[in-house]
N, C-alpha and C positions, 0 to 999 in steps of 0.2 A: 532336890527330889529327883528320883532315876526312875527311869522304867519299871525297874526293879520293884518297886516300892505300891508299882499299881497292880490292883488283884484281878481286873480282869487280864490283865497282860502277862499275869506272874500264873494263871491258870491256861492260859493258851501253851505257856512253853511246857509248864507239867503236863498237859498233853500232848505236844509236840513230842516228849521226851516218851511219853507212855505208846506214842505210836511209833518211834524210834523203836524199844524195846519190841514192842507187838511185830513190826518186822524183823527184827535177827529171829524171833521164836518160829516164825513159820519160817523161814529161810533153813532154819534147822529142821521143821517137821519135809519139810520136803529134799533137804537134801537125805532124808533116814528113809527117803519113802519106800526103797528094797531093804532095811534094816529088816530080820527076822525080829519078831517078836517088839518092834518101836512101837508106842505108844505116840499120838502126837500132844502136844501140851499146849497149853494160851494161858495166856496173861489173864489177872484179876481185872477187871475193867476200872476204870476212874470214878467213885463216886463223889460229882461233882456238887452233890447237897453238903456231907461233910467237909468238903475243900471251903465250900461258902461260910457255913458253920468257925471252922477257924480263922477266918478274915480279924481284922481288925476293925471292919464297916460299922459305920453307927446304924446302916440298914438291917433291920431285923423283922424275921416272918412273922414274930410274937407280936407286936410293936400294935397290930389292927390301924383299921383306917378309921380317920376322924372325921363328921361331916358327910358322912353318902347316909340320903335318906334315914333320918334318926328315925326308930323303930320298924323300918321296913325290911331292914338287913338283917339274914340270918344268921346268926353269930355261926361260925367254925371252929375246930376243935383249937385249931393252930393260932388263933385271934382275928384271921382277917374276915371281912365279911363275903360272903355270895348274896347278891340281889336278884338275880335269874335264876331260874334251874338249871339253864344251859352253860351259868359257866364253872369252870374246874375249880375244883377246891386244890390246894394244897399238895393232899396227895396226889392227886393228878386224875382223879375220875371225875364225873360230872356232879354236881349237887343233885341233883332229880335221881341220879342211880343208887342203889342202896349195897351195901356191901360188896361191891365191885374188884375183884381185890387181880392184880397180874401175875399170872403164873406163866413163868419160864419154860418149858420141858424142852430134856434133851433130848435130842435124836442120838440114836445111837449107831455108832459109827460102823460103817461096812469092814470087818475083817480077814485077812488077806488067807488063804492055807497054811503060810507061815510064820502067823499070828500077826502080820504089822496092822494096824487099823489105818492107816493115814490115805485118806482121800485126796488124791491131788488136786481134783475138782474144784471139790472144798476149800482148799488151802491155796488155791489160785483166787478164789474168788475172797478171800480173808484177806489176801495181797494185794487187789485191785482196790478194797471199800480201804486198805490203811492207805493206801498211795494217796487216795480221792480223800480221807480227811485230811491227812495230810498236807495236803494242798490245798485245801479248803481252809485248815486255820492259817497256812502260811499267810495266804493273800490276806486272810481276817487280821491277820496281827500288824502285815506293811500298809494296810488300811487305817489303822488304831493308829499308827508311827504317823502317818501322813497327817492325820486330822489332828495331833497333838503339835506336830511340825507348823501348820497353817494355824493354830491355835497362837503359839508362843510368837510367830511372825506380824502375827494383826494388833498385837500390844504396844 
């Protein structure tokens, strides 16, 4: 068995590679930033339910819990139970909230006289949060290597 072959480890690098990619895009919107008429572009983000979705895990969200308080648990759409109002269903809102739903809006981006929209600001600050995930799963992943390392060594 490889690295390879583990999904939380095989989603770290699809990320790592998605933030790879997310920096050369702003590296392009900023090197256009006097471009007349550049639009700036970004990357689709990772959606990391469907990456789970295609695992090969016998862990499944459908699957429901067995054994928590037999008929105190509210059943949920997705199978699992909430037994508080305070905690998160699935979709990610609270049980106690009623049609709660996330709405994204864009802001619309400040345009130049000679039509470029690209905010450097902006695209500095898109640069600094890839650096910092970046970083952030790196050390997550030589974490995961370490404790599979002290794993394999205590047998």
């Amino acid at each position: 068995m490889t690295t390879q072959n583990l999904t939380l480890l095989k989603a770290m690098v699809q990320k790592m590679d998605w933030l790879e990619e997310r920096q050369k895009v702003i590296a392009q919107n900023i090197a256009n930033a006097d471009t007349p008429g550049y639009r700036p572009n970004e990357i689709t983000p990772i959606n990391f339910k469907a990456m789970l979705s295609k695992t090969s895990s016998s862990l499944s969200l459908n699957a429901g819990i067995a054994g928590i308080g037999a008929g105190s648990a509210a059943p949920v759409a997705s199978g699992l139970a909430v037994t508080n109002a305070a905690h998160m269903s699935v979709g990610g809102a609270s049980a106690g909230a009623v049609n709660s739903q996330e709405r994204e809006q864009k802001r619309p981006y400040e345009v130049a006289p000679a039509g470029n929209a690209v905010v450097l600001e902006e695209q500095l600050l898109k640069m600094n949060d890839t650096y910092t995930s970046h970083r952030f799963i790196t050390n997550l992943y030589q974490k995961n290597i370490d404790m599979l390392k002290t794993a394999i060594r205590s047998q």
